[in-house]
N, C-alpha and C positions, 0 to 999 in steps of 0.2 A: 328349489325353484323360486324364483325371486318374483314375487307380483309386482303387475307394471301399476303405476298410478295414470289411472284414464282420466281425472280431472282438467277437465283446461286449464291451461294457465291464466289466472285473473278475473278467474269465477266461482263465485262462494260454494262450496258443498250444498246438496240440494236439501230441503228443509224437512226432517224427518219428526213428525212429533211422536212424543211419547207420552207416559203415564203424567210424567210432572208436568210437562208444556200442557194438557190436556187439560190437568187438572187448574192448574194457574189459571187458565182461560175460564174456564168453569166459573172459579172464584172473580175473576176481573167484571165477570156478565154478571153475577148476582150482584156484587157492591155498585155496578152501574145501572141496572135495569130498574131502579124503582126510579131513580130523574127521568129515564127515558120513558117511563110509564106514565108519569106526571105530564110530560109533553103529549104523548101521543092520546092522553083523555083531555086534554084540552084545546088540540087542534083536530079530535072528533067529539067533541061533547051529543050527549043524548039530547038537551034544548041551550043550545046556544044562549046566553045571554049576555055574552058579551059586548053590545054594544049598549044597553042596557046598564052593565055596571061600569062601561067606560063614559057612559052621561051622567051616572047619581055618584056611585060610589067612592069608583076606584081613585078619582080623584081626589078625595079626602081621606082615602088610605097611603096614597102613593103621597102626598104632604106630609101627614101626619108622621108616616116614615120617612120623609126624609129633613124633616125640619129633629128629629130624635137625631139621627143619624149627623147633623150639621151638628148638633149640642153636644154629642158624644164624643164626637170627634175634637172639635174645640179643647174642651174638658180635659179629656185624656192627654193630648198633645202636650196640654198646656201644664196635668200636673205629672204626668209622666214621665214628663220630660225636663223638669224643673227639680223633679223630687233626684233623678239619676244624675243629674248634674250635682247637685249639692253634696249627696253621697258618694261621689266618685272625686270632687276635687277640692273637698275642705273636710275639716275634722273639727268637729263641733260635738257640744254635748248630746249624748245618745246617738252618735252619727254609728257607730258600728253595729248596733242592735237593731238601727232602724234599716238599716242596709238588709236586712233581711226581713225585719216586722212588714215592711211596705208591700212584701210580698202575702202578704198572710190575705188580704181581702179576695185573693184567687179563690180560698177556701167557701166562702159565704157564696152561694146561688143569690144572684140579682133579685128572686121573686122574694127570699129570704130579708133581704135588707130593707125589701119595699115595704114588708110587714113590719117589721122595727123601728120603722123613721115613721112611719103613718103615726103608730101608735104612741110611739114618743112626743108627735110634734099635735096631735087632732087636741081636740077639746078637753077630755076626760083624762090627756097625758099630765106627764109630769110638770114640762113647760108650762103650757098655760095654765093650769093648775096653777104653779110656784107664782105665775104673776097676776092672777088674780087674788090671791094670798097677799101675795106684797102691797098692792096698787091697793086693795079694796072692793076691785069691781063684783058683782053678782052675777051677772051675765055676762053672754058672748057679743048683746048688743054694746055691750059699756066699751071696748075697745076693736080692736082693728088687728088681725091675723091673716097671714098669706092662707091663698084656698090652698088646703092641703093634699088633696088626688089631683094634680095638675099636671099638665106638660113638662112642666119646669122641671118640677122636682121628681116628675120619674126620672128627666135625663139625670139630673143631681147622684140618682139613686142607679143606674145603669152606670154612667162615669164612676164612682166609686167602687162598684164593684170589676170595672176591667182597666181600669187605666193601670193596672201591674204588665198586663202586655206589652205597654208603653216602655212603661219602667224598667222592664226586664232588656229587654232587645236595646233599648238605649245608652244602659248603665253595660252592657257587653260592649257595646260601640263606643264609648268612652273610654271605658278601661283598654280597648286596643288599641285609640291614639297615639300619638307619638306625644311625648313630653316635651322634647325639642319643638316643635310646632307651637307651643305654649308659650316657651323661653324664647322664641324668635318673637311671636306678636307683643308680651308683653315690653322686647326690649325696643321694638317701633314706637313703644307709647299706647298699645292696648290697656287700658283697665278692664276689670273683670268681666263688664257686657258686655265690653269689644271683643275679648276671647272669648267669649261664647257665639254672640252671634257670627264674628266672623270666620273663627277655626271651629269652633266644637259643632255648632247648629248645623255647618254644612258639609263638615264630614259625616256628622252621624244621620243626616236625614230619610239616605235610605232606609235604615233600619228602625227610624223613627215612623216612617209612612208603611210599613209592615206590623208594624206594631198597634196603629191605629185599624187596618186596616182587617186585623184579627179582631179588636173591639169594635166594628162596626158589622162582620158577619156574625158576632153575636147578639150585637143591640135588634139587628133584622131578624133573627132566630126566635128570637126571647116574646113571651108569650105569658108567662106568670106575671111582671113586674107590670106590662102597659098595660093588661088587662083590671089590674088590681086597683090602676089609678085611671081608667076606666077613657086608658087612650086609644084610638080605633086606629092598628096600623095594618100592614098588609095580612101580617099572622094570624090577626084578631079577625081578618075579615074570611080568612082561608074557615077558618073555624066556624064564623059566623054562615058564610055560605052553604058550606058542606054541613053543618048541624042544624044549624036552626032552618036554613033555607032547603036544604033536603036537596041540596046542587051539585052532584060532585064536577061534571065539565067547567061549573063557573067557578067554584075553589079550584080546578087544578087551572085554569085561567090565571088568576090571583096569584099562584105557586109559581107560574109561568113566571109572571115580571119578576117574582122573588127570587129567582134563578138568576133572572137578568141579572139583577142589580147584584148577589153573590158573585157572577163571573165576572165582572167587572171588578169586584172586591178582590177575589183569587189573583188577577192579574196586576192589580197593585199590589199586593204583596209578593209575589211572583217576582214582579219587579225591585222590588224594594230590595227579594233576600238578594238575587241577583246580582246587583250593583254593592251590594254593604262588602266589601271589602277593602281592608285596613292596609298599609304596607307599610313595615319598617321603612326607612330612609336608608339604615347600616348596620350592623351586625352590633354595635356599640351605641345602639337607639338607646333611651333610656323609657321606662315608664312615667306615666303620670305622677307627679310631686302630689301628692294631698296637700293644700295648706291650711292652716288654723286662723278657725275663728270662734274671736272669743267675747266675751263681755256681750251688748246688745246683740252685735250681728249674729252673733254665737245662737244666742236667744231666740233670734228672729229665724234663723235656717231650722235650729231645732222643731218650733211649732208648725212652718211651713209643710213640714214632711209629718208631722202629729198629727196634722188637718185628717188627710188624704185616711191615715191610719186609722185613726179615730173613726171616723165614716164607716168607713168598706170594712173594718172588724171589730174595734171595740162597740161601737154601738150595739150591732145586730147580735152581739155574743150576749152584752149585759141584760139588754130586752129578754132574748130567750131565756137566760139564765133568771133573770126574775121571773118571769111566769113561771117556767119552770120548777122553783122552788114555793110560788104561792098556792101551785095546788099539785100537791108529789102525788098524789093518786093518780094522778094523767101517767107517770111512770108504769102502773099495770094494768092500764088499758086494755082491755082482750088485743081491741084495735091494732093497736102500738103492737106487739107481737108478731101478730099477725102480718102487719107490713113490713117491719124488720127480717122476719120470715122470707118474705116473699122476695124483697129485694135483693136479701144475700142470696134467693136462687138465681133469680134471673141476672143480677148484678157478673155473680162469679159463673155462672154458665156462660154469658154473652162472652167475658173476657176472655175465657177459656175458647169458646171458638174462635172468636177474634182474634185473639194473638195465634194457634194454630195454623188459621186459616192466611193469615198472614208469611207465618215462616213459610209453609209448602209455597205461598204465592211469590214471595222474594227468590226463592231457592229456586223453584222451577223456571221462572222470566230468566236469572243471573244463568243456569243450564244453556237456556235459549237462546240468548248471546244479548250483547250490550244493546244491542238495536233495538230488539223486543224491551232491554229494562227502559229507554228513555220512552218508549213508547207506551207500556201497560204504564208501570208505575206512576207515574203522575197522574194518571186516569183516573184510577183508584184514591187518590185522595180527596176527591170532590166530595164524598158523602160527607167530610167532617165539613165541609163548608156549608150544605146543606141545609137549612130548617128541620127541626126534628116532623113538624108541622107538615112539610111537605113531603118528606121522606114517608110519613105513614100514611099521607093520602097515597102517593106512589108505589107502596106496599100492602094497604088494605085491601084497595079493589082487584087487583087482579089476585090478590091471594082466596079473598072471597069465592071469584068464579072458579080457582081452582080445588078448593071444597067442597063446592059445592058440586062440582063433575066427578071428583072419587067420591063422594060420598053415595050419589046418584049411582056407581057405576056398580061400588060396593052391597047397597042394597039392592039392586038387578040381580048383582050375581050370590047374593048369600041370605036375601031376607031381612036382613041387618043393618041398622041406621046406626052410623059410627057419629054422627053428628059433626060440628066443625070442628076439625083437627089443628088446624093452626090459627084462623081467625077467633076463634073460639076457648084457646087456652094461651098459656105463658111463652109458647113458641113463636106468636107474630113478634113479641117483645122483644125478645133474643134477638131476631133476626133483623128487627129495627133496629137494635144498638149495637149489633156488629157493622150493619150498613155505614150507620153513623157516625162511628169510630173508627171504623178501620185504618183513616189514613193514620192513626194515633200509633197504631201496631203498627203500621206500616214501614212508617217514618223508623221506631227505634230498633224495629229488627233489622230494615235495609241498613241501618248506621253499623248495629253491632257485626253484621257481616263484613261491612267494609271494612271493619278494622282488624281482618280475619286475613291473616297472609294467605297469599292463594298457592303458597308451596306446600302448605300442610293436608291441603283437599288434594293436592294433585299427588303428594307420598302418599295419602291414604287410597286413591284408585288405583296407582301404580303396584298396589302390595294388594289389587285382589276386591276390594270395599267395591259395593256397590250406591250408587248414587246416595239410597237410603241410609245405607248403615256406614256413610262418609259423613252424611248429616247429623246420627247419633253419636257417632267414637268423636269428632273432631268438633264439627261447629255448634251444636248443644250444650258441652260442656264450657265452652268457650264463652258463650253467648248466657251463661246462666243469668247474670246480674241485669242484663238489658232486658231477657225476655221476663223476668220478674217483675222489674221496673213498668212495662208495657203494660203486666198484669194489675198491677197496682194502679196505673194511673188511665184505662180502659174501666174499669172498677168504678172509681170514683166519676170518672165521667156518666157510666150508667147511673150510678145513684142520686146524680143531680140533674140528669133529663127530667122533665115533665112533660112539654107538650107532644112529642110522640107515645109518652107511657098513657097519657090522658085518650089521648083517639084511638091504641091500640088494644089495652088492659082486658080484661075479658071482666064480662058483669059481676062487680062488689068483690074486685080484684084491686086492693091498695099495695101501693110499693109505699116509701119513706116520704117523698116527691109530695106524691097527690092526697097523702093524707095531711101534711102541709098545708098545700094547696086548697084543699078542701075545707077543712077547717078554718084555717085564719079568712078563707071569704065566706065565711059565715060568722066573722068577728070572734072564733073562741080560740083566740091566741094561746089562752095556758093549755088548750086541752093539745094543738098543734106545736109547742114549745120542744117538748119531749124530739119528737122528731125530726123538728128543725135541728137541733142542738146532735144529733145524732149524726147528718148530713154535712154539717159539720166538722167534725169530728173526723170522720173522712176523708172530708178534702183537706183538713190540716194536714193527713199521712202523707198526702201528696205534692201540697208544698213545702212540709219538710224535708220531702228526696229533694226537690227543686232546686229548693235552697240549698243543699249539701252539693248536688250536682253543681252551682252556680258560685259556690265559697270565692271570696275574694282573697286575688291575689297578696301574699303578703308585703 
């Protein structure tokens, strides 16, 4: 007997969910619901004072960030985009090393450099030290030095450490030009600025305003570096509100516009990746020529791209590296331990759910048909664009009333105060930097599946597998190097958060971060060295996958 198909013609099968779609959903609501938490305690705040910080404050928070944010962006644009060009279309001394050193400043936390350039450049550093040696002077009245915790030179110190987003997405964008496009303007009569401003600048722009556009929801994020040189941006004020003012409606207010102004950043890059597409001309396009430069200009491209390097890595390495060798006792620290301890938990725990929590979330939306992935997916990536800052105000309080209701409910029913379970120990932490990461797994899982022929899930259900055990015999194995890769580089993002691990940590709870933090603002850089240098170390693992993932073409 042959069953008849009751379907109408021209109308989808009706929507049945299951264990995966259920579960994806689950997962999509947690990595969203701390923004939406953040909203909804600041359009009910307990005493309103919004109007309040929108007469003293907020106005010299909402400047101060965004005159950072004008510097940053400048900055980065400028050597970002300057550094990718010279390495992608001449060959000069150190151009092939530097083709991937430029990348190395990823490694260095922004609050890390701001500690290394203070200390190098303040009073009792080496600088003026050496020129009062030189000169003769006695004093700091005898001569004249830029003030060193400024404006200026936090963006100085913020642009050095992200203008590699710049660099990165632009030196891709280059290297996918056409060659031919080069050899046409030059034969018009372009010299070398002509071919850049007129062919390279405006083909690569879109990926150029993505690029800036990921270092400016970090300049907004960042909370170590303006605090250090004691700039008052919106971050500083979230902190300041909710800590010292005992406000949370008027920080998640502050969190409010810091949203804004991220979504707005999301959709410039959004945009940017959007549009950045290259197209051959012909099947016999050729690649970009390098050409040589040698003698002065040789010289002069060389130091150009040294600048940038120097800054964002050798600096902040040799600082740490000298404290660090002037007092090796800070090496066994209890301290020191103790946070290395604590980070590799919560580091490699958070990653571990993170990437998990991810594969089931890709797998189950891809199950649920294309409609559902355009629709979750990209949802789910806001937490990386996020503030760590606001993600944990968004995550504290409601986690708070939910301990404190099992906890209430548990002693009713058994006599037993289990005390706070998640505000209270390493689990709000986890669950802050899976929030805050996820789109990081997100992004490399949803890749390595797409590159997963979709005949080999359908032989494996056709012979019997079940959705699950289609997941483990086929796309696990598959996917081994991407979801390691995800693990590695979720990892190091957790070990160089601070300001969610600072608001969320549980009392004389140090991860690597805030022992850092903690220290160098207290001026004892050798005893915080050790750890800086550890933090470090780290994220060099992760831009040297970058770098290997990013190898230039031969």
């Amino acid at each position: 007997m042959v069953e008849k198909n009751t379907q109408v013609p021209g109308r989808s099968a009706p929507f049945r969910p299951d264990l995966w779609t259920i579960g994806a959903g689950l997962i999509a609501f947690v990595v969203l619901a701390p923004m939406a938490s953040v909203l909804w305690i600041a359009f009910h705040p307990t005493e309103n004072i919004w109007p309040h910080l929108a007469a003293t404050v907020l106005p010299r928070y909402l400047g101060a960030t965004l005159t950072l944010m004008l510097g940053v962006a400048s900055l980065t644009a400028l050597v970002g985009t300057g550094a990718a060009w010279l390495v992608t279309m001449y060959r000069f001394p150190g151009s092939r090393w530097l083709d991937y050193a430029l990348l190395f400043p990823l490694a260095i936390p922004a609050y890390v450099g701001a500690y290394a350039v203070v200390d190098f450049l303040q009073y009792a550093g080496p600088v003026q030290t050496a020129m009062r040696e030189v000169m003769g002077w006695s004093t700091a009245r005898d001569y004249w030095f830029p003030e060193i915790r400024s404006r200026w030179l936090a963006i100085v110190v913020l642009s050095a450490a992200l203008y590699p987003y710049v660099y990165l997405l632009a030196r891709a964008a280059f290297r996918e030009q056409s060659g031919c496009s080069y050899e046409v303007a030059r034969a018009l009569g372009c010299g070398p600025f002509g071919v850049f401003f007129r062919v390279g600048l405006p083909l690569a722009r879109p990926a150029i305003a993505a690029g800036v556009a990921l270092a400016l929801m970090e300049t907004v994020a960042d909370y170590g570096t303006v605090q250090y040189f004691g700039v008052q941006t919106l971050t500083t004020g979230i902190f300041s509100t909710w800590l010292n003012g005992n406000n949370a409606g008027g920080a998640a207010q502050i969190a409010g516009v810091v949203l804004a102004l991220i979504l707005i950043l999301v959709g410039i890059e959004r945009a940017g990746r959007r549009n950045a597409r290259f197209h051959r001309i012909s099947r016999a396009d050729r690649p970009v020529a390098p050409g040589q430069l040698t003698g002065p200009r040789g010289l002069l491209a060389m130091v150009l791209c040294l600048v940038p390097f120097a800054l964002g890595f050798v600096l902040p390495v040799a600082v740490m590296l000298w404290h660090g060798m002037k007092k090796p006792e800070a090496w066994l620290a209890p301290g020191l331990l103790h946070a290395l301890g604590n980070t590799l938990i919560v580091g490699g725990a958070a990653a571990l759910v993170t990437v998990g929590a991810a594969i089931f979330l890709v797998y189950g939306v891809r199950m649920a048909g294309r409609r559902t992935a355009r629709l979750v997916l990209p949802l789910t990536t806001l937490g990386y664009a996020a503030p760590g800052a606001v993600l944990a105000l968004g995550l504290l309080i409601p986690l708070a009333a939910l301990d404190h209701r099992i906890a209430d409910i548990i002693l009713g029913l058994t006599g037993w105060d289990p005390g706070l379970m998640m505000t209270g120990t390493a689990a709000a932490l986890v669950l802050a930097y899976s929030v805050r990461f996820f789109g990081v797994a997100q992004g490399a899982v949803d890749a390595a599946f797409g590159r997963i022929s979709p005949s080999l899930p359908m032989a494996a259900r056709s012979l019997g597998r079940s959705p699950a055990g289609t997941l483990r015999a086929v796309h696990l194995p598959l996917m081994r190097a991407s979801v390691a890769t995800a693990l590695l580089v979720v990892f190091v993002d957790c070990v160089k958060e601070l300001p969610a691990t600072l608001l969320l940590r549980p009392f004389n709870y140090n991860t690597l971060s805030t022992r850092v933090f903690e220290l160098a603002s207290l001026e004892r850089l050798s005893e915080a060295a050790p750890a800086a240098l550890m933090v470090m170390a780290v994220g060099l693992s992760a831009v040297a996958l970058l770098a290997r993932a990013n190898r230039a073409r031969p």
